[in-house]
C-alpha positions in Angstrom: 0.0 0.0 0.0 1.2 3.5 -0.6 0.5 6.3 1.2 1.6 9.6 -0.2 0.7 13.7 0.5 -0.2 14.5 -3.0 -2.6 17.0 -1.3 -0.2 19.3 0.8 2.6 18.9 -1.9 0.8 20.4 -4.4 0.0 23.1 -2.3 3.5 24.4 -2.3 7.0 24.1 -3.3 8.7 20.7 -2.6 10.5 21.6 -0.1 11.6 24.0 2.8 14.3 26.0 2.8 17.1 26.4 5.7 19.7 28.8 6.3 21.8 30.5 8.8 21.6 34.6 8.4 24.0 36.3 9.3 22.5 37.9 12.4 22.5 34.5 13.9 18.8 33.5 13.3 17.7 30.3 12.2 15.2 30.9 8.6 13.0 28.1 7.8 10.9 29.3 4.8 8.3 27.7 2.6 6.9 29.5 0.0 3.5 28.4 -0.8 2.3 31.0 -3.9 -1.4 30.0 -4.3 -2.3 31.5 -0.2 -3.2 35.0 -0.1 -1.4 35.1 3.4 2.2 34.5 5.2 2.4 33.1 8.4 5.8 33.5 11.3 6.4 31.8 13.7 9.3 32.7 16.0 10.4 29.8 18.4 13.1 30.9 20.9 15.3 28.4 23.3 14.0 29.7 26.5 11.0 27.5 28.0 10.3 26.2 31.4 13.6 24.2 31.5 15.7 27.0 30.6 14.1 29.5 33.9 16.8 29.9 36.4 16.3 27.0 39.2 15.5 30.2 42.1 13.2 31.8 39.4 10.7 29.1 37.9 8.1 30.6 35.9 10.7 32.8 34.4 10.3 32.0 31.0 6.4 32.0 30.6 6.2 35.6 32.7 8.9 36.8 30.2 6.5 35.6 27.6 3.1 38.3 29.0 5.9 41.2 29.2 7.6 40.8 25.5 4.0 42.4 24.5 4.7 45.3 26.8 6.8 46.9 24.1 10.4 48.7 24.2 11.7 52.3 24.4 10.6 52.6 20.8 7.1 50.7 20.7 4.6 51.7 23.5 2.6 48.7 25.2 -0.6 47.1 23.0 1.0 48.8 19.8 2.5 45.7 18.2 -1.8 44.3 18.8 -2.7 47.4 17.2 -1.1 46.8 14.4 -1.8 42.9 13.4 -5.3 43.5 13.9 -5.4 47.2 11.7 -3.7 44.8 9.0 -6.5 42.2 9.3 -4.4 39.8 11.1 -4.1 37.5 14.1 -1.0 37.1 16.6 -0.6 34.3 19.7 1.9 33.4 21.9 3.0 30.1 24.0 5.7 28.4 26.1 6.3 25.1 26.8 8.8 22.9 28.6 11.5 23.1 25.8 10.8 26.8 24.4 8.5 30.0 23.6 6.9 30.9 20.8 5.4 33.8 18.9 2.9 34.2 16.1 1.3 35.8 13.4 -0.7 35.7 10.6 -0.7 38.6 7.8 -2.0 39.5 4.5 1.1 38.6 2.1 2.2 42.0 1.3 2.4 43.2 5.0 4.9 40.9 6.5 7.4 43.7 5.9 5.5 45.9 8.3 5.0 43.5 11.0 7.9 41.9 11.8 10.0 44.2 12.4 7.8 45.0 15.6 7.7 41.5 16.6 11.4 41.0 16.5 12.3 44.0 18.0 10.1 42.9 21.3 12.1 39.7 20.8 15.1 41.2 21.2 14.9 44.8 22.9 12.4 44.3 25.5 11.8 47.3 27.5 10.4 45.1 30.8 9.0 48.1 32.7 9.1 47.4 36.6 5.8 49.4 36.6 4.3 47.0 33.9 6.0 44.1 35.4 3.9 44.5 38.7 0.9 45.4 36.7 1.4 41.9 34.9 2.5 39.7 37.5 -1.5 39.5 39.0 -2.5 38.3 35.2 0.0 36.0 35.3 -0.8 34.8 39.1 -4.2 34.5 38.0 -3.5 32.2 35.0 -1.7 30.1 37.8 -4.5 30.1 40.1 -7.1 29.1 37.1 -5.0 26.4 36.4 -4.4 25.0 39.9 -8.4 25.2 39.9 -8.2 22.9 36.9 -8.7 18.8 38.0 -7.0 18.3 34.3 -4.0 20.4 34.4 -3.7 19.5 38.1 -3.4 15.6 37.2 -1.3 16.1 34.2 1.3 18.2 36.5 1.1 15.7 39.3 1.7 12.9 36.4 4.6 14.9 34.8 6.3 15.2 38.9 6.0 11.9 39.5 7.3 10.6 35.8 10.6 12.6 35.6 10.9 13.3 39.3 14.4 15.6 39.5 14.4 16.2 36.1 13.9 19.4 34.4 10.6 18.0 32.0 9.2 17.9 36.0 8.6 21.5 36.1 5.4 23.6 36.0 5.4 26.1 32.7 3.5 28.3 35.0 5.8 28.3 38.3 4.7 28.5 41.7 2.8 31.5 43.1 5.4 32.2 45.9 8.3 32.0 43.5 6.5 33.9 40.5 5.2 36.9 43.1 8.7 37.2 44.1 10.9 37.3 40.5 12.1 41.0 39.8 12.3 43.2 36.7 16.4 43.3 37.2 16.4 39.0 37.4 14.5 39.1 34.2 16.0 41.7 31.9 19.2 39.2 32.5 17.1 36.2 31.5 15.7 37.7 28.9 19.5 39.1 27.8 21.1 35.5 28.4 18.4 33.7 26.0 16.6 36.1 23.9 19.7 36.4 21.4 19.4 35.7 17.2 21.4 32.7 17.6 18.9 31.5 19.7 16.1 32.0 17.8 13.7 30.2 14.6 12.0 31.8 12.3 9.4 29.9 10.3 7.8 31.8 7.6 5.3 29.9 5.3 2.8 31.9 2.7 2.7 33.9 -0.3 6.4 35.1 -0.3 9.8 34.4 -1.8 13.0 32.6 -0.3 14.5 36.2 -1.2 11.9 38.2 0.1 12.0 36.0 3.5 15.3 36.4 3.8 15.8 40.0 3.2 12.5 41.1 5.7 13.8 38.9 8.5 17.8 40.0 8.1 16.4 43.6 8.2 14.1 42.7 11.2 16.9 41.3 13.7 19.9 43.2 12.8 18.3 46.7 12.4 18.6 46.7 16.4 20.8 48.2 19.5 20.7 44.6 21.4 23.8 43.4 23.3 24.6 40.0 22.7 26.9 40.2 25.6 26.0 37.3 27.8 26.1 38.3 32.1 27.8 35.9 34.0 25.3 35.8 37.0 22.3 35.4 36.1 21.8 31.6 36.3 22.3 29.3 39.5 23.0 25.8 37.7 26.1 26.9 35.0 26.8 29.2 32.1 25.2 26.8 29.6 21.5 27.0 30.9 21.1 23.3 31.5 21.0 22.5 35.5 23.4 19.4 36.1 21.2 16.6 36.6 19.5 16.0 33.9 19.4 11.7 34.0 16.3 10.8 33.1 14.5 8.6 35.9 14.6 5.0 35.2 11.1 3.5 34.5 9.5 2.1 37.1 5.7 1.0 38.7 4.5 4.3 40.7 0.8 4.7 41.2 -0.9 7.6 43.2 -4.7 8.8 43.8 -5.1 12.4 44.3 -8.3 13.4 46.2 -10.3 17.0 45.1 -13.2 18.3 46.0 -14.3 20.1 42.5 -14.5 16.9 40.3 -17.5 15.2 39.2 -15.9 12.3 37.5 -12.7 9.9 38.0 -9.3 10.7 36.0 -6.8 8.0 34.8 -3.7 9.2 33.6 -1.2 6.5 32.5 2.4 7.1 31.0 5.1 5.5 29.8 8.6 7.2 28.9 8.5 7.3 25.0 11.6 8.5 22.6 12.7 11.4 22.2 13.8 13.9 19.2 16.9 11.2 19.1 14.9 8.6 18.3 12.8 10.3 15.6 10.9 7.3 13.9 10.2 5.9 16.8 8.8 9.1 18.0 7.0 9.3 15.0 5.7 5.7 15.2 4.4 5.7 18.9 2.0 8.5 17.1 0.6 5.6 15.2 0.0 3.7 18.3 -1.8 6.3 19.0 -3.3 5.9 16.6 -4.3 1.9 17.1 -5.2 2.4 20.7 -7.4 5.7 21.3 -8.2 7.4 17.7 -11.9 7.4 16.7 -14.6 5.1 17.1 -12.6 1.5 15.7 -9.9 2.0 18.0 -9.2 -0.7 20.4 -9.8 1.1 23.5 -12.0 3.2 22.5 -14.3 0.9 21.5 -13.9 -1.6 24.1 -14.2 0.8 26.6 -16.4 3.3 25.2 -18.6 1.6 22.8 -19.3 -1.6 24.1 -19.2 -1.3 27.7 -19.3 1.9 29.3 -16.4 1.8 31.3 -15.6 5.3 30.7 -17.5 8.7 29.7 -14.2 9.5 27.4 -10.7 7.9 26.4 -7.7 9.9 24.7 -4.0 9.0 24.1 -1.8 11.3 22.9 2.4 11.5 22.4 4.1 14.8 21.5 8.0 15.0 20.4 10.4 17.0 22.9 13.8 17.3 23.0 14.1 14.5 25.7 12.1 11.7 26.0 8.4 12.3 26.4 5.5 10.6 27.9 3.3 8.2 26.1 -0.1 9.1 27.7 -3.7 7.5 27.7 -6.1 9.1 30.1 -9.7 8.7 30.8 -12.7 9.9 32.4 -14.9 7.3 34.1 -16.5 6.5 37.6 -14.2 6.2 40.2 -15.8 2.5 41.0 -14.3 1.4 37.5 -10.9 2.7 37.6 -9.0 -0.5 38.5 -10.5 -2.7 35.7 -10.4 0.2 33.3 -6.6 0.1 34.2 -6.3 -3.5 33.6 -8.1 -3.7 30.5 -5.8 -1.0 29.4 -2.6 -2.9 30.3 -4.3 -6.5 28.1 -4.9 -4.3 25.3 -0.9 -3.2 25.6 -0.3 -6.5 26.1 -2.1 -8.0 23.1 0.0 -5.5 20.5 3.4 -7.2 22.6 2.6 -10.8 22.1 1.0 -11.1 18.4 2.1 -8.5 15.5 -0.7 -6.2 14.7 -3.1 -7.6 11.7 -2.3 -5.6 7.8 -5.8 -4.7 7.6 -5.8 -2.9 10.8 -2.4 -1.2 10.6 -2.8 0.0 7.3 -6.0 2.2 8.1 -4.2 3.7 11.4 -1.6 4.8 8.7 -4.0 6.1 6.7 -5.5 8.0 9.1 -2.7 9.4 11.3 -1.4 10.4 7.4 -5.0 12.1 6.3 -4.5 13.7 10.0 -1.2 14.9 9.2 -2.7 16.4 5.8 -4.9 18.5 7.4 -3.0 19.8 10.1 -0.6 21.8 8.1 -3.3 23.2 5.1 -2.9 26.7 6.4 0.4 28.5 6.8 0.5 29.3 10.0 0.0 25.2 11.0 3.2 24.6 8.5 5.1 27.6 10.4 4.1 25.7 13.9 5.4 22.4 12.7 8.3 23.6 10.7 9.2 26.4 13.4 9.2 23.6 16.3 10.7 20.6 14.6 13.4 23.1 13.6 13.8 24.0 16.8 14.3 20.4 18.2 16.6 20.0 15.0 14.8 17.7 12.5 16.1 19.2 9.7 15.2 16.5 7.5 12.0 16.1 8.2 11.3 19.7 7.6 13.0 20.2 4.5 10.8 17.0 3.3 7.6 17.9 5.5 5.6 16.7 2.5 6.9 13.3 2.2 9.0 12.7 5.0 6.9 12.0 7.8 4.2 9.4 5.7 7.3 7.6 4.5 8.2 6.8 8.1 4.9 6.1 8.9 4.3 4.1 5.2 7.1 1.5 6.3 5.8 0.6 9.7 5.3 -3.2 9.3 3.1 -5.5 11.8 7.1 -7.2 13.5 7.9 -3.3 13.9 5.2 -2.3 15.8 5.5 -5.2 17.8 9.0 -4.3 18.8 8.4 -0.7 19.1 5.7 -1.4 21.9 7.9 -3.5 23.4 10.5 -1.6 23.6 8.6 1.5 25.5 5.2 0.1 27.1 5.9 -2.0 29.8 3.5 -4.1 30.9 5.0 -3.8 34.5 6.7 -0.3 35.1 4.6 2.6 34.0 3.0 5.4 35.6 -0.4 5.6 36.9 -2.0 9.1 38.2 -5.6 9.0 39.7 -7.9 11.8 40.2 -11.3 11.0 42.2 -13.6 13.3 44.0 -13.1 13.8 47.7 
C-alpha cells in the first residue's frame, strides 16, 4: 500500500528552505504562492527548562511582558497593528521553548515583523508593567491550579521525571513567580533572547528572497547586546541545571483526592523517545493511533462503545527534545478505575505478544497520514510544525515535511510495531496518576 501527501505537496514548493543569516537566526521558509497570506512563527530556546532553578516561571512571565513593548514601541502597539492589517498574533511556552505568532496579508509581512522581532530582542520590561502583569500571570496560575485536568497532568509529569527538568510547572509557583524582579529578568531575557537562539518559520505567499531580506532587516536593524552576564543563572553558564538523568522506568501509582470533580481521572504514561529517536517518536503517534483514535480504535471501542467503562478515552504522544511521555487518560466513575486500568494494560499486552493484523495497521496509517494532511493546510499550522521541529533539529523532516513524515509512517510493518511497543510500554513499570472526587 502506498501512502503519499499529493494533497499538501501540491499546495506548495517541494521543499523547505534552511539557512543560517548572518544575524544569527535560524530561517526556515516555505513559500506556498497559491495563499493570499504569510504566516511567522518565532520559536526561541527559553522554556520552562531554561528558567533559572530560584526563578521558575521565568520564561512564561517573560513571555506576558515581550507584549509590553520597548523604548521605541509603546505597550498594546505591536496588537494594534496585526489587527489594523487584518491579522491574528498568539503566543505560548512550553517545557522546551517560547513561541510567537502571526498571521498577515502577504504583502504586510514587511510591516510586522519588524515589531515583533524588535520585542524579541529589545524588550523594555518596565518594573511598573511588570507588577501590573505579575496579578494576570498569578491569576492564570490560580485558574489552572483550579483545573482537575492540568492538576493531574502536573502531578503525572512530577512523578514521571521526578528531579528532572521536564518535571517542572510552565506556570511556576505563586510564591516563586510573586517574588521574580524586573532586574532578574532583563538578564534572563538578555542571556536567551539572542538571534542565535532564535527560529523563524515563515510559510505563505512570499519568496525565499523576500524572507530572507524582511527577516535579516528585522533582527539586525537593532541596538541589542549579545553580551551574555555571568550571573544570572544558579545551575552553570550553559542554561542546563546538572542533573539532567532521566528517571529510570518504574511502577508508581498515586490517587489524588479534590473536592471540585465530578468524574474519575486516569492518567497512565510510559517514557517514550525522544527527538533522538525520531521514527520511533513518530511511530508511537501511530499507536496512538491503534489504541485511542476514533470510534474502531481498540480502547475506544472496548471501553467506550461496548461497555461503558468510561465517559471519554484519549491518548496522545508529542515530540520534545528529551524523552516524552506516552499518555492514555480517561474519564470514568471512580468504582471502575482499576478494571479500566487493567483492560488498558491487556490491550498493551495484546500488541506485545502477536504483530498487529495488515488490515488494521494499514487504516491507522492512513489515518494518522489524512491527520497529518490537514494539520498543516494553512500557513500558520506549516510555520508551527516547521518552526518547532526546527527548533528540536529535525532538519530532515522539515526540509521534506511533505513526504518525510508518511514515508516513516508508510514503512511501519506489523514485526515493527510489535518491537516498538515493546521496547517502550511496559507491561509492568509505567505510571499511573488517579484523580477521584473527595
Amino acid at each position: 500500500m502506498t501512502i503519499t501527501c499529493d494533497r499538501i505537496s501540491a499546495k506548495a514548493s517541494p521543499q523547505a528552505t534552511f539557512l543560517k543569516l548572518g544575524n544569527g537566526i535560524t530561517l526556515v521558509h516555505q513559500d506556498m504562492p497559491a495563499s493570499a497570506v504569510v504566516s511567522v512563527d518565532v520559536w526561541v530556546k527559553a522554556g520552562a527548562t531554561s528558567d533559572p532553578t530560584n526563578c521558575l516561571g521565568m520564561a512564561h512571565f517573560l513571555e506576558h511582558m515581550i507584549f509590553k513593548g520597548t523604548e521605541a514601541i509603546a505597550t498594546g502597539e505591536f496588537d494594534l497593528v496585526i489587527e489594523s492589517e487584518g491579522g491574528i498574533s498568539n503566543a505560548a511556552t512550553s517545557l522546551d521553548y517560547a513561541h510567537y505568532n502571526f498571521t498577515v496579508a502577504a504583502n504586510r509581512l514587511a510591516i510586522a515583523l519588524p515589531y515583533l522581532a524588535q520585542m524579541l530582542l529589545e524588550a523594555k520590561i518596565d518594573e511598573q508593567e511588570l507588577e501590573q502583569e505579575r496579578l494576570v500571570v498569578l491569576e492564570e496560575l490560580r485558574q489552572a491550579i483550579d483545573n482537575p485536568d492540568w492538576v493531574a497532568y502536573q502531578h503525572l509529569m512530577e512523578t514521571a521525571y521526578d528531579d528532572h527538568v521536564y518535571s517542572r510547572s510552565v506556570l511556576g509557583s505563586e510564591s516563586v513567580v510573586s517574588k521574580i524582579t524586573a532586574t532578574q529578568m532583563r538578564e534572563y531575557h538578555q542571556t536567551y533572547y539572542r538571534p542565535e537562539n532564535m527560529t523563524v518559520a515563515i510559510t505563505g505567499s512570499v519568496t525565499r528572497e523576500e524572507a530572507i531580506k524582511i527577516v535579516d532587516a528585522a533582527f539586525t536593524r537593532n541596538t541589542f547586546s549579545r553580551n551574555i552576564p555571568k550571573n544570572v543563572l544558579s545551575y552553570g553558564s550553559n542554561g542546563t541545571i546538572t542533573n539532567q538523568n532521566l528517571p529510570s522506568p518504574t511502577m508508581r501509582r498515586d490517587t489524588i483526592s479534590l473536592p471540585m470533580v465530578q468524574h474519575s481521572r486516569l492518567h497512565m504514561a510510559w517514557m517514550g523517545a525522544s527527538v533522538a529517536n525520531l521514527e520511533d517518536a513518530i511511530q508511537l503517534e501511530l499507536v496512538t493511533m491503534i489504541l485511542t483514535e476514533g470510534r474502531s480504535a481498540r480502547l475506544v471501542r472496548e471501553l467506550l462503545e461496548e461497555s461503558g467503562l468510561v465517559q471519554d478515552i484519549a491518548g496522545s504522544f508529542a515530540l520534545q527534545q528529551e524523552s516524552a511521555l506516552f499518555t492514555i487518560f480517561a474519564y470514568l466513575d471512580a468504582e471502575n478505575l482499576e478494571l479500566v486500568e487493567h483492560k488498558i494494560i491487556q490491550q498493551v499486552q495484546d500488541l506485545h505478544n502477536q504483530p498487529i493484523a495488515e488490515a488494521e495497521l494499514n487504516k491507522a496509517k492512513r489515518s494518522l497520514c489524512n491527520q497529518f494532511i490537514f494539520a498543516l493546510e494553512s500557513p500558520s499550522q506549516l510555520a508551527n510544525f516547521l518552526g518547532y521541529h526546527s527548533l528540536l533539529g529535525c532538519e530532515e523532516l522539515c526540509r521534506d515535511w511533505s513526504n518525510a513524515y508518511c514515508e516513516i509512517i508508510r514503512k511501519v510493518q506489523p514485526i515493527d510495531l510489535q518491537h516498538l511497543v515493546k521496547k517502550y510500554l511496559s507491561l509492568e513499570n509505567y505510571i499511573v496518576t488517579c484523580v477521584v472526587p473527595d
